[in-house]
C-alpha positions in Angstrom: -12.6 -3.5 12.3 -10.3 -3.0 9.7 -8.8 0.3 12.0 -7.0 -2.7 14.1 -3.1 -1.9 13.5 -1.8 -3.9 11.3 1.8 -3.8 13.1 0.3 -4.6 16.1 -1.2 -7.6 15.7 0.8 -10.7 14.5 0.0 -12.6 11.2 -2.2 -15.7 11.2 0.2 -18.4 13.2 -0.2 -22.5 12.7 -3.1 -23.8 14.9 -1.9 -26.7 16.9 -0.1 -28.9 14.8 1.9 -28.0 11.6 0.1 -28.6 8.6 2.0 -30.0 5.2 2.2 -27.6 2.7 0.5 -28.5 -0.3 1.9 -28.4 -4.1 1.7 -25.5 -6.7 -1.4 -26.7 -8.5 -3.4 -27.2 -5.3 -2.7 -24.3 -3.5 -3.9 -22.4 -7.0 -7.6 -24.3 -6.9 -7.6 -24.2 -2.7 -7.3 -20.1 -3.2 -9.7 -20.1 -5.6 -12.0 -22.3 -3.9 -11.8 -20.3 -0.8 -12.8 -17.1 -2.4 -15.6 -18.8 -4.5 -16.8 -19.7 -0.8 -16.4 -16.3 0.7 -18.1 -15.0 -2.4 -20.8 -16.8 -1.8 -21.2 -16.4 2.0 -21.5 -12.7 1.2 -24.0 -13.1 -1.6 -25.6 -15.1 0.9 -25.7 -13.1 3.8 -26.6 -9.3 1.6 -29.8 -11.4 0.2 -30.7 -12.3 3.5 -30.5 -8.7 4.8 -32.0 -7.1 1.8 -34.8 -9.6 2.3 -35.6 -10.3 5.8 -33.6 -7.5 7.0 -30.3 -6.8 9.4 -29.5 -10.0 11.7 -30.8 -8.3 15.2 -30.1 -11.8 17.4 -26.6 -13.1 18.2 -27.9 -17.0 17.3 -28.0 -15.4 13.6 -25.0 -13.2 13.5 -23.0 -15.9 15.1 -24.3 -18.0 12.5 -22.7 -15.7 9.8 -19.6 -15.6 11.5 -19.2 -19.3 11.7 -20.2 -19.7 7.9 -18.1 -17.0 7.4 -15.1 -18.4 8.6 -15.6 -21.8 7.5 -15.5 -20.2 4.3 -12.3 -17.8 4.6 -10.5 -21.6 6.4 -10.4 -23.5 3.2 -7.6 -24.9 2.3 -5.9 -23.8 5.7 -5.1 -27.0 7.1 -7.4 -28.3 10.2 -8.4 -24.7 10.8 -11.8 -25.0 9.5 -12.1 -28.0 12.0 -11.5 -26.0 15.0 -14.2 -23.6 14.7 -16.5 -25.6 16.3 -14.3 -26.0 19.0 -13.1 -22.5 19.4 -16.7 -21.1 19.1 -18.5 -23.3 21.3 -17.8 -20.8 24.4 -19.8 -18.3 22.6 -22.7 -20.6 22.0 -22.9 -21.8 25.3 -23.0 -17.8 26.7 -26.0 -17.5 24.5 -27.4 -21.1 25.7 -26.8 -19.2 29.5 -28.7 -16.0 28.5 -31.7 -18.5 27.8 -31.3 -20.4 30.8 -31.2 -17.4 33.2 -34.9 -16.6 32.5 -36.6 -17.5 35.8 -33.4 -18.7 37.4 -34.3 -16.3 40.4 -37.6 -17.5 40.8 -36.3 -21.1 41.0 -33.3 -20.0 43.7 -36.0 -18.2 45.8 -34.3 -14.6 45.4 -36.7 -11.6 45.9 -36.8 -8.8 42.9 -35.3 -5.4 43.5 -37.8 -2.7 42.3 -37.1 0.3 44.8 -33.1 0.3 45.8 -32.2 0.8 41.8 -34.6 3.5 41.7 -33.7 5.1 45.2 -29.9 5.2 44.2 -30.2 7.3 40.9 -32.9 9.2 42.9 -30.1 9.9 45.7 -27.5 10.4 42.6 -29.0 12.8 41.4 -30.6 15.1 43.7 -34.1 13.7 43.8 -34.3 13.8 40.5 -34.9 10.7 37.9 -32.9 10.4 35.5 -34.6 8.7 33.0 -37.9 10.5 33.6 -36.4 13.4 33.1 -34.4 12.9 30.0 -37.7 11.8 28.4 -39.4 14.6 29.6 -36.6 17.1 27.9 -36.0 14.5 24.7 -38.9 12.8 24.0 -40.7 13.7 20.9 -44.0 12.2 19.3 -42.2 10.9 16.7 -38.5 9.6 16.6 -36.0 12.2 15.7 -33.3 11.3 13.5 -30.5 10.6 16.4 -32.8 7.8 17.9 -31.2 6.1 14.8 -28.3 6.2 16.4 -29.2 5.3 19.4 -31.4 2.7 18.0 -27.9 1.2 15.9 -25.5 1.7 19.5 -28.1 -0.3 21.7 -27.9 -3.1 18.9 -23.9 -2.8 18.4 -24.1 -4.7 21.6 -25.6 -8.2 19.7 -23.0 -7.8 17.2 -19.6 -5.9 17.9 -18.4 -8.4 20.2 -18.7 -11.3 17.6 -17.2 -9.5 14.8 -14.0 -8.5 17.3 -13.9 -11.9 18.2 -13.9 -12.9 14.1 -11.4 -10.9 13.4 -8.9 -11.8 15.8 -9.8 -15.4 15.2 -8.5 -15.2 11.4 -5.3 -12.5 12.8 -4.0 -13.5 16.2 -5.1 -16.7 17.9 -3.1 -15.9 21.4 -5.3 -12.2 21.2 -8.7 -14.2 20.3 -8.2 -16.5 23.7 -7.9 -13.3 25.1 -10.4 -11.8 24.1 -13.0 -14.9 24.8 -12.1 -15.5 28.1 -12.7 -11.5 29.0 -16.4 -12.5 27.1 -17.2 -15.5 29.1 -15.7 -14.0 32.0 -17.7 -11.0 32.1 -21.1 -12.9 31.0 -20.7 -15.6 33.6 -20.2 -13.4 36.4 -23.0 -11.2 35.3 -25.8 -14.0 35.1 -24.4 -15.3 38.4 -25.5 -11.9 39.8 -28.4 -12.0 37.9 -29.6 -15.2 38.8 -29.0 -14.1 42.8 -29.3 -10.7 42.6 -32.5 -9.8 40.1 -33.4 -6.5 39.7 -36.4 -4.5 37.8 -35.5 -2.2 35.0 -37.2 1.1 34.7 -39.7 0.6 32.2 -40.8 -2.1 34.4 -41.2 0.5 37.3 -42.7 3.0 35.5 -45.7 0.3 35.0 -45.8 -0.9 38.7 -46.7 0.9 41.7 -45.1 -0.3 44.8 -48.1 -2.4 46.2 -48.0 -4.0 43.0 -44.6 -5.2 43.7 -44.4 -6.1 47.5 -42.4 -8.9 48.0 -40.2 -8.5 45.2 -42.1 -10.6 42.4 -40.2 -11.4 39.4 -42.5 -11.1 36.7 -45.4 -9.7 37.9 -48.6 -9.0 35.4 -48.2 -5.2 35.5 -45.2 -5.4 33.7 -46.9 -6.6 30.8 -49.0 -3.5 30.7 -48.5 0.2 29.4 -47.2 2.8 31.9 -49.9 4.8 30.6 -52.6 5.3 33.7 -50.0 4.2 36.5 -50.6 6.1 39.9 -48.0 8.6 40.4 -45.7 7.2 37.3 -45.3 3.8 39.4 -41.9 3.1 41.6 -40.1 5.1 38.6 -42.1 8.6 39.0 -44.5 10.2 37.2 -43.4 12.7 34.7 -44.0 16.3 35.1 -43.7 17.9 31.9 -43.5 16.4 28.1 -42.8 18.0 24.7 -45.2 18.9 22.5 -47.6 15.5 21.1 -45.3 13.2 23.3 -46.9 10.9 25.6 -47.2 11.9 29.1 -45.7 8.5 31.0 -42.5 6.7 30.2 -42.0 4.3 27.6 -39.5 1.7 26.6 -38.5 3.2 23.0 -35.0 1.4 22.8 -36.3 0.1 18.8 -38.2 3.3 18.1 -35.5 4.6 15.8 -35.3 1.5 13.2 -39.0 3.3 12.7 -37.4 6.3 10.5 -35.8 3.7 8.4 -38.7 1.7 7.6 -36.8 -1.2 9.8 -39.9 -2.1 11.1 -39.0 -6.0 10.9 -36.0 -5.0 12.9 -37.9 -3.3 15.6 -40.4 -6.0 15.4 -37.2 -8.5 16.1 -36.3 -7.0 18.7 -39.4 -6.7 20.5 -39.6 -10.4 20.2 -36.1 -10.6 21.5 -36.9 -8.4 24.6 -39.9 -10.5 25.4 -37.9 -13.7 25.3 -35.0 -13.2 27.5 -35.0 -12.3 31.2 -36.6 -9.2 32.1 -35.3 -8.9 35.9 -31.7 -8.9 34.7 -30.7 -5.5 35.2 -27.8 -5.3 37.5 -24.9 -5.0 36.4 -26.0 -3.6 32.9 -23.9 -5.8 30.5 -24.9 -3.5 27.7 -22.8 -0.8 29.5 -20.1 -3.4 31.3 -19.3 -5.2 27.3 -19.3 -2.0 25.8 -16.6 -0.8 28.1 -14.7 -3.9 28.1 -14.5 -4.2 24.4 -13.3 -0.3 24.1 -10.8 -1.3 26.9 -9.3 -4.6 25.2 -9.2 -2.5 22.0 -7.3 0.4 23.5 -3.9 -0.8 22.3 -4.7 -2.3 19.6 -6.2 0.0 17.1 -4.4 3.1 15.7 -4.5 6.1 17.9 -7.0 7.9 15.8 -9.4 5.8 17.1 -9.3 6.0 21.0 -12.0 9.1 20.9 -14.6 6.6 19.4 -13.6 3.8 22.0 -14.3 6.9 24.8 -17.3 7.8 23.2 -18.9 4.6 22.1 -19.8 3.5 25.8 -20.8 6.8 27.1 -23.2 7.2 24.0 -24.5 3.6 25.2 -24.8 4.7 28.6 -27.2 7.9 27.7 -29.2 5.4 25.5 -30.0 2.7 27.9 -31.3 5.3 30.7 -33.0 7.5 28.0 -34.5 4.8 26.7 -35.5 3.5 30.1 -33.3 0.5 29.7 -31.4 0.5 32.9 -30.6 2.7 35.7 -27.4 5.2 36.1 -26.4 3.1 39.2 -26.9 -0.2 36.9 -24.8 1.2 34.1 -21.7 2.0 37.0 -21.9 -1.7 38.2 -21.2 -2.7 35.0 -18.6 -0.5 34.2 -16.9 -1.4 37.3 -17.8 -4.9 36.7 -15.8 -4.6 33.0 -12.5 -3.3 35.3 -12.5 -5.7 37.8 -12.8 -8.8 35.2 -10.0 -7.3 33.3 -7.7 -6.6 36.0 -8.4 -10.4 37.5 -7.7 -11.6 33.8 -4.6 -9.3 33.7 -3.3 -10.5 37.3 -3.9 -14.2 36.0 -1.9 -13.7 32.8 0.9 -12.1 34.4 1.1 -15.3 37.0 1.4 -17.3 34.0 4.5 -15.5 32.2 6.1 -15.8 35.7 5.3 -19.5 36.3 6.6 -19.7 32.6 10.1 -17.7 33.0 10.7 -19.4 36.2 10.1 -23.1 34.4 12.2 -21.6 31.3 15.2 -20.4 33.7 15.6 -23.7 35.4 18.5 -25.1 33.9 18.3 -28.5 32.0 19.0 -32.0 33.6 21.7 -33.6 32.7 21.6 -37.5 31.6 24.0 -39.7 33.2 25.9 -42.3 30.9 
């Protein structure tokens, strides 16, 4: 994050209230006291990775950023007070994602295995897409760019929390920004998910359609390998593999922490996949926070980086249907899902400077004697 432009962004303004300014002597030891404390957050948080390995779930990395902020907020007044407050949206989306598991089954709403499936089918020609990138890319073992694929798909757990940091500590009118287009676009994406569940395609590749008529939510097939499945399940079968690789599609999101010895990373996630809700596929807010956080950042980082901010979501999109993580047709719903939060946001904002230039304009009353 330090490619934000620095012209661009305001300095640090007074939160609230104006704080008195403390002497010579104590500013000297609250300075020195702050960077003892960010020292040793830092030591703290490199043990911790070099120990247990990378933070992989957002309770942990927001965790760090709270500490972390705390930290960098002595001696800043009441700031250091507010971070509960401020950051207590972000919990509560994580509180949500929780929550969500089984919400469907509890509002009554039937699964969709076959439209997602039928869609990218119709998309493309008859053709699957994530079958057949696995049948072109797949190899026995993970090559090295399933790295990066492995690092984009987790960027997801982590980006948004250090934007949000960052513009916490630089521009508080850009962080409320920024965390109502994160709340915004979670809560309407769990609303959907909770009335609109949907399988993703690794769960189709292990289920044939009898074994989902009705719509179930979790049904036990899920919980099995794809290996064996009739006719590759609701997904397809695939047709052709590389040499050594497995012949039926796998979920290999994780697979590329494997050439790093990462295993406790992979093994995180695993845990991580298993806990959260499984039907919540459309929209994909892997692809619809990617694009919104590449959209708030467009004019606010230097030029030079606009290519990555195009990249960045389309190297997510490939990953989550290579890695059988969601559908091309989920992965559009999200993107348009991004746009139509922003614009709404935009639209609400710009009613506000109006409402607020028509109350400035009025002119004052004027008191009798």
């Amino acid at each position: 994050m330090s490619a934000i432009d620095e012209s661009s962004i305001a300095p640090p303004r007074a939160l609230d209230t104006v704080e008195p300014t403390p002497g010579p002597d104590r500013s000297r030891w609250l300075r020195i006291t702050r960077w003892v404390a960010v020292a040793i957050w830092a030591a703290a948080v490199i043990y911790r990775t070099a120990t247990d390995g990378f933070a992989f779930n957002r309770e942990l990395v927001l965790l760090y950023v709270c500490t972390g902020l705390a930290a960098a907020s002595i001696g800043q007044g009441r700031r250091m007070l507010y971070i509960i407050r401020d950051w207590l949206p972000f919990a509560l989306v994580l509180i949500a994602y929780d929550l969500s598991r089984g919400a469907a089954d509890m509002i009554g709403r039937p699964t969709l295995w076959e439209w997602p499936a039928d869609v990218d089918r119709w998309l493309f020609a008859g053709t699957m897409p994530t079958v057949w990138l696995q049948e072109q890319l797949k190899l026995p073992e993970p090559p090295w760019w399933e790295v990066v694929i492995s690092s984009v798909y987790m960027s997801f757990f982590i980006l948004p929390y250090v934007v949000a940091a960052v513009l916490w500590l630089r521009d508080r009118e850009e962080w409320k920004s920024f965390v109502k287009l994160f709340v915004g676009l979670n809560v309407v994406g769990l609303a959907i998910y909770a009335t609109l569940p949907a399988a993703p395609p690794w769960a189709a590749a292990r289920c044939t359609s009898a074994d989902v008529a009705g719509g179930p939510a979790n049904p036990r097939c899920m919980f099995r390998s794809a290996r064996g499945v009739s006719d590759g399940g609701v997904l397809g079968a695939m047709q052709s593999t590389q040499d050594g690789a497995n012949n039926w599609i796998e979920r290999i999101v994780g697979r590329g922490w494997g050439n790093l010895n990462l295993h406790s990373a992979t093994a995180l996630l695993d845990q991580g996949q298993a806990s959260v809700n499984l039907v919540a596929a459309i929209p994909s807010l892997h692809a619809g926070m990617t694009a919104a956080v590449a959209m708030f950042l467009w004019n606010r980082v230097h030029r030079g980086w606009r290519p990555v901010l195009v990249i960045y979501p389309l190297i997510m999109a490939f990953t989550l249907v290579y890695t059988a993580e969601h559908y091309v047709i989920d992965i559009l719903l999200g993107w348009v899902l991004a746009v139509v939060v922003i614009l709404l946001l935009n639209r609400h904002e710009a009613r506000r400077a109006r409402r607020r230039l028509t109350v400035e304009s009025l002119p004052s009353p004027v008191l009798e004697r």
